[in-house]
C-alpha positions in Angstrom: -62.6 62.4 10.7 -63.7 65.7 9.1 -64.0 65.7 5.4 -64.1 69.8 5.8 -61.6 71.8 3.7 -59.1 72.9 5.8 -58.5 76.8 6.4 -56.0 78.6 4.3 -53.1 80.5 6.6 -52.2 84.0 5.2 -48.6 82.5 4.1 -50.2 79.6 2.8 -52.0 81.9 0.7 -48.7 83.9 -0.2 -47.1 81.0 -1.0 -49.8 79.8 -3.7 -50.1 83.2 -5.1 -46.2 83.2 -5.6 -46.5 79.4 -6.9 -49.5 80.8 -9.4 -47.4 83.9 -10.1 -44.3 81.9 -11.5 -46.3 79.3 -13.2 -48.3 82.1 -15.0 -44.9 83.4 -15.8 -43.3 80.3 -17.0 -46.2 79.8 -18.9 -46.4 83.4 -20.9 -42.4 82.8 -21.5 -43.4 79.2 -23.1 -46.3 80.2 -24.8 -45.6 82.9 -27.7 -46.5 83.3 -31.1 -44.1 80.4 -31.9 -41.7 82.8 -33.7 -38.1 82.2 -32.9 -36.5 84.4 -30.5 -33.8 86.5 -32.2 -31.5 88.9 -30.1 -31.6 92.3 -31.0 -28.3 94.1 -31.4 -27.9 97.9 -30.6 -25.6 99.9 -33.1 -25.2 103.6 -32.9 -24.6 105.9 -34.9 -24.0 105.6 -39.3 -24.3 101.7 -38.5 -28.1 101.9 -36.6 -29.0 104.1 -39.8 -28.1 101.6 -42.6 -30.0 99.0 -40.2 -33.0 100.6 -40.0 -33.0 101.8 -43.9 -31.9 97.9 -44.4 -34.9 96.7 -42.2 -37.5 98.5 -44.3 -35.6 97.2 -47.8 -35.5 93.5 -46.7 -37.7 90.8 -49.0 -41.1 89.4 -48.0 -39.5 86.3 -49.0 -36.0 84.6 -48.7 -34.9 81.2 -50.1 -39.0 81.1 -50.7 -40.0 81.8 -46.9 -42.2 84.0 -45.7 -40.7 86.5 -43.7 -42.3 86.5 -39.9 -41.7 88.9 -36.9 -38.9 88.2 -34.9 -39.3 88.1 -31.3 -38.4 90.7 -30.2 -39.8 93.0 -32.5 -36.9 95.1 -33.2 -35.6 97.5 -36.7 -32.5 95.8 -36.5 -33.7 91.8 -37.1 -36.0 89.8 -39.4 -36.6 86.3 -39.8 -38.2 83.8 -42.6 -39.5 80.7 -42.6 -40.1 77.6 -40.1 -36.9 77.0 -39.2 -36.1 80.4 -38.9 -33.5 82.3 -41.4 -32.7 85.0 -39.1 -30.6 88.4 -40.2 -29.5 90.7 -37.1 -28.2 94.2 -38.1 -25.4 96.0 -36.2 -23.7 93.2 -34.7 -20.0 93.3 -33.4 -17.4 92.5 -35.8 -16.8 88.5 -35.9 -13.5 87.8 -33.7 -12.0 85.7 -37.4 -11.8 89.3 -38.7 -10.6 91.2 -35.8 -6.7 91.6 -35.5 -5.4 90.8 -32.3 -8.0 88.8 -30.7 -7.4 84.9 -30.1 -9.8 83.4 -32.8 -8.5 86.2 -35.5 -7.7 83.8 -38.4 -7.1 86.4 -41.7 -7.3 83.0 -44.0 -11.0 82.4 -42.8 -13.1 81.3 -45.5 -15.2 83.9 -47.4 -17.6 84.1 -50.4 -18.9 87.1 -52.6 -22.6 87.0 -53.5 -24.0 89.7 -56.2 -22.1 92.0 -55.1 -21.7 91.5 -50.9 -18.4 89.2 -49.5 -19.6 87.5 -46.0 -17.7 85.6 -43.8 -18.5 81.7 -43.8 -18.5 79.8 -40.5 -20.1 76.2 -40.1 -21.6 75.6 -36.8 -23.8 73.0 -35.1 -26.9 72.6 -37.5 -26.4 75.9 -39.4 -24.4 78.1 -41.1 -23.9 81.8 -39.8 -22.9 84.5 -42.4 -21.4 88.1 -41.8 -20.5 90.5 -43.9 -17.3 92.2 -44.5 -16.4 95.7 -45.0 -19.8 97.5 -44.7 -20.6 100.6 -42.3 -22.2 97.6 -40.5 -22.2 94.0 -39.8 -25.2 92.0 -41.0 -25.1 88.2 -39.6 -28.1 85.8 -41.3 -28.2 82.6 -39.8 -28.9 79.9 -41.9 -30.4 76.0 -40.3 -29.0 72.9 -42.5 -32.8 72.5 -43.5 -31.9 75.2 -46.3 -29.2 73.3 -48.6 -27.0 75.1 -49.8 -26.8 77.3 -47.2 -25.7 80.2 -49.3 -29.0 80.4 -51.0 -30.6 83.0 -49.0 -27.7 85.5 -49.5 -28.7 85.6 -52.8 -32.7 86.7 -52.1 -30.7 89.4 -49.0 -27.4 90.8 -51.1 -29.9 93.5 -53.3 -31.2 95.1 -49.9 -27.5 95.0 -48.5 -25.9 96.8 -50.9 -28.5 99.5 -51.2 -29.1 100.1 -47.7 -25.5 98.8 -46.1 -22.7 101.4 -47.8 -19.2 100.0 -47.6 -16.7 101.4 -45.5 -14.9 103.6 -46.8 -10.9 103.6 -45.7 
């Protein structure tokens, strides 16, 4: 019995480099900078440009987080603190506030801070927040680790209003 390595076949070699190749992958994908992922929405037109002026007027610090950089990097999201309070700019409007589709619901549940009304819905382990009536749709996620929810809204409304205009009818 030979204790010799035994020689490598040319697919046998294309088959560990493919192997290496989606591990490597996998790994870079796993790996990150450990900020949260945060899908970046693509408005056009007046909406991109209160998103942009919005992303450059947003606080260093909401509900006392630090803001990070939201992966991906993108003018039209941000995110604070570990778990993330995330804000995406330019979103589509929520289906509660749009007439005619099957989750329209004109009674759903609403609150004004300083100045900005947002739409309240509850989901699993956080609270998601969009506003109403603004050239464009800022949603800001918020986990159940920041009680009461609302709270951030507060620190975000200032930069809204200045950099968001209302629609105008």
């Amino acid at each position: 019995m030979s204790t010799r390595p035994r020689a490598l076949t040319r697919s046998h070699l294309t088959a560990r480099a493919a192997v290496c190749g989606l591990l490597a992958l996998a790994a870079t994908a796993c790996s990150g900078s450990g900020d949260p992922e945060v899908a970046a929405p693509s408005p056009s037109g007046k909406a991109a440009r209160a998103c942009r002026a919005l992303h450059d007027a947003l606080p260093q610090k909401v509900e006392g987080q630090q803001r990070g950089t939201a992966d991906p990097v993108s003018d039209y999201t941000a995110v604070w603190g570990d778990p993330a309070i995330r804000l995406r700019c330019g979103v589509p409007r929520p289906a509660r506030l749009t007439p005619g589709d099957d989750h329209y619901d004109p009674t759903s549940e609403a609150a004004e801070v300083n100045g900005v009304s947002w739409l309240i819905e509850q989901r699993d382990g956080e609270y998601r927040f969009t506003t109403t009536g603004r050239v464009a749709n800022v949603e800001v996620t918020v986990p159940d680790h920041y009680e009461p929810q609302i709270n951030p809204l507060a620190d975000l409304a200032g930069a809204v209003k200045r950099a968001v205009p209302e629609k105008k009818d």
